[in-house]
C-alpha positions in Angstrom: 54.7 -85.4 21.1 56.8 -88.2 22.3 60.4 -87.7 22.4 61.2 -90.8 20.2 58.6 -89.6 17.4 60.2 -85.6 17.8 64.1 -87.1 17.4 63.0 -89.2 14.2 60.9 -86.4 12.5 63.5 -83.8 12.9 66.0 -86.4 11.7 63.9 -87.0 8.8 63.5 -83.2 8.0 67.5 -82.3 8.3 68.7 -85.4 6.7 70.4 -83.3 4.1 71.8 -81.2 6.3 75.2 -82.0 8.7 73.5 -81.8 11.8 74.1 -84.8 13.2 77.7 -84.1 12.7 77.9 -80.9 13.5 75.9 -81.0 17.1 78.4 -82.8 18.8 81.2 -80.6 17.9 79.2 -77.2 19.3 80.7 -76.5 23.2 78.0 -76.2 25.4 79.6 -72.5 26.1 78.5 -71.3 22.7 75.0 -69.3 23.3 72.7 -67.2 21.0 70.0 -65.0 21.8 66.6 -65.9 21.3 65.8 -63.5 18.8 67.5 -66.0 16.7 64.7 -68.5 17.4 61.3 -65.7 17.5 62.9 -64.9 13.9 62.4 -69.0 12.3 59.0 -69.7 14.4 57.5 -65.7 12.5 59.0 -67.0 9.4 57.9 -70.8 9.3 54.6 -69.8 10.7 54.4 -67.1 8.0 55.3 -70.1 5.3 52.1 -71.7 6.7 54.3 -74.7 8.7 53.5 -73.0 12.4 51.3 -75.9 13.4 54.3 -78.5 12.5 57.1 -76.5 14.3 55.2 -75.5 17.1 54.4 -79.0 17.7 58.3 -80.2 17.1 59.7 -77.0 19.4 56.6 -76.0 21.6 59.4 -74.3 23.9 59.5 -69.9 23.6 62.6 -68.5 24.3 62.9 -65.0 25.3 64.1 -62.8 23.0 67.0 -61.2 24.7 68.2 -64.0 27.3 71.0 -66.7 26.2 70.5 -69.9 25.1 72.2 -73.1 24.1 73.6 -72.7 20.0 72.5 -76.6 19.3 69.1 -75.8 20.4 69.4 -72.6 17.6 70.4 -75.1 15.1 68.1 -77.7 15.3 65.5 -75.5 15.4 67.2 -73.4 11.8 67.5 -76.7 9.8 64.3 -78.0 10.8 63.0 -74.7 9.5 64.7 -74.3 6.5 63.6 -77.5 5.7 60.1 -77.0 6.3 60.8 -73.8 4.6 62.1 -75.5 1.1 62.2 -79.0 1.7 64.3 -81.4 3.2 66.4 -81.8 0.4 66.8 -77.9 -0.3 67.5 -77.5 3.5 70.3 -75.2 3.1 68.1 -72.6 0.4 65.8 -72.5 3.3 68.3 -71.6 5.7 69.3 -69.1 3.6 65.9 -67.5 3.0 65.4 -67.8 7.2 69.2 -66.2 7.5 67.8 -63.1 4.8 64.7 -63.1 6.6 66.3 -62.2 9.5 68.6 -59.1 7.9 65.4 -57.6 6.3 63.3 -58.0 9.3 66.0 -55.9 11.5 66.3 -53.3 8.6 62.3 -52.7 8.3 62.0 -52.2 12.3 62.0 -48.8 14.0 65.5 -49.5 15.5 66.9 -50.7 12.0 65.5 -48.0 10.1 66.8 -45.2 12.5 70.1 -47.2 12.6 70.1 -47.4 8.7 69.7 -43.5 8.5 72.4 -42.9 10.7 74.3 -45.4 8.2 73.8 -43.2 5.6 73.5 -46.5 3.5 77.1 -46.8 3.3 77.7 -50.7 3.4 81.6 -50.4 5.6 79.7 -49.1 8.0 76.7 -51.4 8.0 79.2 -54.1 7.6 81.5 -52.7 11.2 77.8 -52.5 12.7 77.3 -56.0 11.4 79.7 -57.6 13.1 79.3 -55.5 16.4 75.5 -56.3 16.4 76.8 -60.0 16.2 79.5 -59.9 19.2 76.2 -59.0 21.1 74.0 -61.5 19.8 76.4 -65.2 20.0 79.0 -65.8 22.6 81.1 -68.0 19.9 83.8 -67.5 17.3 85.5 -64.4 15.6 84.6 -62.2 12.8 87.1 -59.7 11.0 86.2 -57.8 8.5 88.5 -56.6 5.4 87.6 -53.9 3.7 89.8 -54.4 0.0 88.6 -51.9 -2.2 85.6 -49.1 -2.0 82.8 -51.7 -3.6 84.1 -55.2 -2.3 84.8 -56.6 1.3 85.8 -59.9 2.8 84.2 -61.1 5.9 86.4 -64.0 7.7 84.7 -66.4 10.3 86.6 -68.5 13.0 84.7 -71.1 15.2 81.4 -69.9 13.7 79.3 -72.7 14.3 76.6 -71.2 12.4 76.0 -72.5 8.8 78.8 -70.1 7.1 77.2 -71.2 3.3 73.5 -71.0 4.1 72.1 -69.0 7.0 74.8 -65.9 7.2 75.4 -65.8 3.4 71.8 -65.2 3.5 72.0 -62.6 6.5 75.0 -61.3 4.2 72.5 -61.0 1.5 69.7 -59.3 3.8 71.8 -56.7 4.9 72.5 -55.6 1.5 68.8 -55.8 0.8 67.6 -53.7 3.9 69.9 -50.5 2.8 68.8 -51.3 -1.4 72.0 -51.6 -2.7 72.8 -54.7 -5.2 75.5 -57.8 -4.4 77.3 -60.3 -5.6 78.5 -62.6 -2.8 80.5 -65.7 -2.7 81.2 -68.2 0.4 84.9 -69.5 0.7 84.2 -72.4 3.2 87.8 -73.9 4.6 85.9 -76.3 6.9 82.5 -76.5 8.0 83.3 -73.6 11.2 85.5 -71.2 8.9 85.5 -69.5 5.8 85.1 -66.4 4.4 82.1 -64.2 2.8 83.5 -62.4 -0.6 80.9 -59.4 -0.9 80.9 -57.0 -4.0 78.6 -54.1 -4.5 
């Protein structure tokens, strides 16, 4: 596919999203692994939309190796909105963000993790955000743990979509180890904000 016809379809597609805002404010430093990416294509294609993506990203990017967080996001709005539609973008991003969670809880290496978890959701939550220092080279999570049933996870520089794609990985983790919860997103700016989690 030309690269004039690619730019203006995935413009089309993400037209209620803020990428075009948002891309230019990434650093080139800020990396993810491709698992990220194998997780959308498995999803999308799942959906039935793996002829459409492959043809807009026909690139495979190795699951452990680093690679550049714009190319991650292009590639997560575009599937979320061939997911839900481009004007539910950010539902789709969600669903691909949940995806993700449940898909890491049902494999051998989640399941034996979640055992040794006991299903306690602090300690998923500190494993979490450790799994995550290993898996982008951007921003700062903390975690606060304010009561035994309710948490507050705090984001700095994520570039990630805070609202959509981790409340949705927020959601998936929850859902991997069965346990109900309410969440709520405080956003400050588009690249903080905070995840309110009570179970």
């Amino acid at each position: 596919m030309e690269r004039s016809k690619r730019a203006a379809l995935i413009e089309e597609l993400c037209r209620q999203s803020d990428l075009a805002g948002r891309l230019p404010l990434v650093p080139p430093s800020a990396k993810v692994r491709g698992l990220y990416f194998v997780n959308i294509e498995r999803t999308v294609t799942l959906a039935g939309h793996g002829e459409r993506y492959a043809a807009l990203f026909p690139k495979r990017f190795a699951t452990v190796l680093w690679h550049p967080a714009t190319d991650f996001l292009v590639q997560l709005a575009v599937g979320g909105a061939l997911l839900a539609g481009p004007d539910r973008v950010h539902e789709g991003m969600f669903d691909l963000g949940r995806g993700n969670a449940v898909a890491f809880g049902e494999s051998l290496l989640g399941r034996t993790l979640l055992r040794l978890l006991a299903r306690d959701p602090k300690r998923l939550l500190r494993q979490g955000l450790a799994a995550r220092r290993q898996s982008c080279s951007f921003g700062r999570w903390e975690l606060e743990l304010r009561t035994e049933r309710e948490a507050v996870v705090t984001m700095v520089e994520e570039y990630l979509y805070i609202e959509s794609f981790l409340m949705g990985a927020a959601q998936g983790t929850f859902d991997a180890i069965g346990i109900p919860v309410r969440t709520e997103v405080l956003m400050r700016d588009r690249f903080n904000g905070q995840h309110l989690l009570r179970w």
